[in-house]
N, C-alpha and C positions, 0 to 999 in steps of 0.2 A: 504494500500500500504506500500511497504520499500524501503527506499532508499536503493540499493546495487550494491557494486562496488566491481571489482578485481582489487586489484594493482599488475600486470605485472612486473619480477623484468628481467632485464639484468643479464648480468655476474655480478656474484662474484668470484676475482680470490683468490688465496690463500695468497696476501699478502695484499687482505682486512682488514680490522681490523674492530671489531664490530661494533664500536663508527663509522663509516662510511659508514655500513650497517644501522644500528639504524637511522643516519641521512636519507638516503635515505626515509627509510620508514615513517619516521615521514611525507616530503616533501609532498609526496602520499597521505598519512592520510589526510593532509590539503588540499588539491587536490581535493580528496574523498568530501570530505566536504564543499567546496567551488561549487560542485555539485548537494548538497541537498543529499547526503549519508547518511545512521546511521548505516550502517554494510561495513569494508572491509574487502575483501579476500586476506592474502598475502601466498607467496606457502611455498612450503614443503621445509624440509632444507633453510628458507630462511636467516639465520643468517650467514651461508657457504658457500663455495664452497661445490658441489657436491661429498665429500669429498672419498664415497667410491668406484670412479674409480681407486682411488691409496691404491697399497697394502702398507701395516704397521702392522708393530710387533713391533713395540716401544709402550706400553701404554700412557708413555707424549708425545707421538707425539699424537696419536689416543684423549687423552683425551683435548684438546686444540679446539676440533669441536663439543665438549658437553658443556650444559647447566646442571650443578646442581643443580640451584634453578631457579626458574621462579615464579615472575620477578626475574632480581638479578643486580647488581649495574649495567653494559652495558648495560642490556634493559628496565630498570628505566623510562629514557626517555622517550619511546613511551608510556609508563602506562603512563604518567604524561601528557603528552599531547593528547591521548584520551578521559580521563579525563574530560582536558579540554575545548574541543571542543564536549564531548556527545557525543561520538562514541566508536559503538565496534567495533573488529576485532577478525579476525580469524588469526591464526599464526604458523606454521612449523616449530619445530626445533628438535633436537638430542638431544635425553634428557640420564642425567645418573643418576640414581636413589643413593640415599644416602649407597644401600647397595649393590652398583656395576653393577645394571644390567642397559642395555641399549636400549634406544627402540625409531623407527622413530616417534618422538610424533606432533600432533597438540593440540591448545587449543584455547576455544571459550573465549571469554572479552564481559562484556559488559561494558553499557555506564559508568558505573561508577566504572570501572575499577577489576574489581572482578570477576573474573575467575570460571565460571559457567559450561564451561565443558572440558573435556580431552579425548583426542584419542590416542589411540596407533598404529601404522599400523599392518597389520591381514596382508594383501596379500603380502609376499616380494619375492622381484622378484630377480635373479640372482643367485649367488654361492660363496662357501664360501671355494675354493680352488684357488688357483695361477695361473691363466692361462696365463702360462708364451707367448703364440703367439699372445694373444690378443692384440689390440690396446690401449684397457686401459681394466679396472677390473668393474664390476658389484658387488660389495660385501655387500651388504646389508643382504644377509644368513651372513656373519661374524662379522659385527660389531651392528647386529641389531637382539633383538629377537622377535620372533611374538608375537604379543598384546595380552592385557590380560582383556580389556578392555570391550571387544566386539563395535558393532553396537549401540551406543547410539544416542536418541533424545534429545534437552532439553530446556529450556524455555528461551530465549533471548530476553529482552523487548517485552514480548507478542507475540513474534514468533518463532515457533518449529521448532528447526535449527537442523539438523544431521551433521554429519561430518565422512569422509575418505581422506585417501591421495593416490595418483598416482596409482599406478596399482589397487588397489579397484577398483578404477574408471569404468576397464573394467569387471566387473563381475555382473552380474546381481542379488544374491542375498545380496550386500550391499543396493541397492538402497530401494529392496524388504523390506529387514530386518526395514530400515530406515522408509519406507510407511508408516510399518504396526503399526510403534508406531506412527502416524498420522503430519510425516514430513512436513512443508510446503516448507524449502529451504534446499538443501543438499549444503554442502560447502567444498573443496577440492584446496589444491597445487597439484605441481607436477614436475617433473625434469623428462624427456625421452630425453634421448640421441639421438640422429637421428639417430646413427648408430646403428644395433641392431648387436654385435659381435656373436652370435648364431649362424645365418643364414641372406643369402644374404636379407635384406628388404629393399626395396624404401622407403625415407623418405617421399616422397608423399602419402605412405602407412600408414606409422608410424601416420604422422596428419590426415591420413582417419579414420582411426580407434578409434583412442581418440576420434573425432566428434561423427563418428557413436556412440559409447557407451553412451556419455552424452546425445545424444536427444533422441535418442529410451530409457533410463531407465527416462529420466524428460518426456516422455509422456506416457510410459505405466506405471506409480507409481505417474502421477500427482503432477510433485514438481517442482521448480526451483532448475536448479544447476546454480554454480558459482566457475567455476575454473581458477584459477590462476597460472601461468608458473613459474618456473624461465626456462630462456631462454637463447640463444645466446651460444656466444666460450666461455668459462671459462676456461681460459693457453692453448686455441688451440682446447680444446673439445666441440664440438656442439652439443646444446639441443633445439629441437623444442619449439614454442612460441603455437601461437594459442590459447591465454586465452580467454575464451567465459562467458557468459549469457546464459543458454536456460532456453525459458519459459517451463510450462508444456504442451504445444500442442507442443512442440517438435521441435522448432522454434529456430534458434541463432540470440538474439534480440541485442547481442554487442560482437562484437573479437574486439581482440587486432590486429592491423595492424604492429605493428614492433616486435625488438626481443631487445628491450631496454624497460629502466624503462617506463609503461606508463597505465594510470586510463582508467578503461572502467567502467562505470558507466548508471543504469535504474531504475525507476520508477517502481519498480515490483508490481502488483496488483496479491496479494492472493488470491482473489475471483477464477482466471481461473483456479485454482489445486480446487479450493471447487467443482466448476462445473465438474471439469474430476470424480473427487472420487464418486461423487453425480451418 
């Protein structure tokens, strides 16, 4: 079995500051933990606000929502008290690479603080032009370039963890790719705005469809997923919550009930993805 939890994050608005964010999620971590936890899921972009619904041509503006080193002294912290408490986590942030490029990055932790795997996001969603009628901007084509990473699995205290962020999610050959190098938990943030500025979408649609994806790919590729929101208004802008657990029979064994900070936490037993693949 694994303990595994997603910590659910609230808004982050933009006059958060890290060292406030970083608090937050430590709170969680010990939450997690206080659960019988040994893995949490925190979402995508979770150091920020949702940063690229606002357009920017200022580089020091733009670069103030990047991470250039990880750890690095503002997320010290949370290394240090996972750590301490034997826990890994998984984590979302905006990374800037030392020779300028930039890309939606996650990265796996384990217990003993040592950063075992990294992801870049593949599937990005949106545009990388000004749409000056919109309500806000999707620009992740502009300040974000696609992974280079690929689909990786990899060894996390004796469990085979994958990892993707937000719109992977709905795609069926991440989960596939993930399977095939013999995943047991795939792990994912995510930020979805309720409104889809494209075309007219019901937000009751928007969280239909994220469900649908994670239990039909956690039961036809036999894995647990475990995805984690950021959520809520963030300066007025609204992002669906609905962080889940699904076992591998394709089952949601824990959601998140609000759209503020909050621990979902199971007992997950790997045998039932042995029996699906078997």
């Amino acid at each position: 079995t694994l303990g595994l939890a997603v910590a659910q994050m609230g808004p982050v608005n933009l006059a958060d500051t890290r060292e406030d964010v970083v608090g937050r999620l430590i709170e969680m971590l010990r939450e997690a933990k206080s659960r019988g936890s040994e893995v949490v899921v925190f979402p995508e972009l979770a150091l920020t606000t949702f940063f690229p619904r606002y357009w920017m041509e200022d580089e020091e503006e733009l670069d103030r929502f990047y991470e250039k080193a990880m750890p690095n002294p503002r997320v010290q912290p949370l290394f240090d008290e996972e750590r301490k408490l034997g826990m890994g986590f998984y984590l979302g942030y905006a990374e800037l690479t030392p020779e300028g490029r930039r890309f939606n990055t996650s990265i796996l932790v384990d217990k003993a603080g040592n950063i075992v795997g990294k992801y870049r996001k593949i599937h990005l969603p949106g545009h990388s032009d000004h749409k000056l009628e919109a309500p806000f901007q999707h620009l992740e084509k502009k300040y974000f370039e696609v992974g280079d990473l690929g689909f990786r699995v990899f060894d996390m205290d004796d469990t085979r963890v994958g990892m993707c962020l937000c719109n992977d999610r709905r795609w069926p050959e991440t989960y596939r790719v993930l399977s095939l190098q013999s995943a047991e938990v795939v792990v994912l943030g995510y930020n979805t705005p309720s409104i889809n500025i494209y075309w007219n979408e019901p937000i009751h649609l928007r969280t239909s469809t994220h469900l649908i994806s994670l239990q039909a790919n956690a039961y036809q590729n036999a894995v647990w997923v475990a995805a984690a929101a950021k959520c809520g208004s963030e300066d007025g802008f609204h992002m669906i919550g609905s962080s889940v657990i699904v076992a591998p029979t394709g089952e949601i064994v824990a959601r998140a009930l609000s759209e503020e900070d909050e621990v979902i936490a199971v007992k997950a037993d790997l045998r039932i993805g042995e029996n699906f693949r078997e």
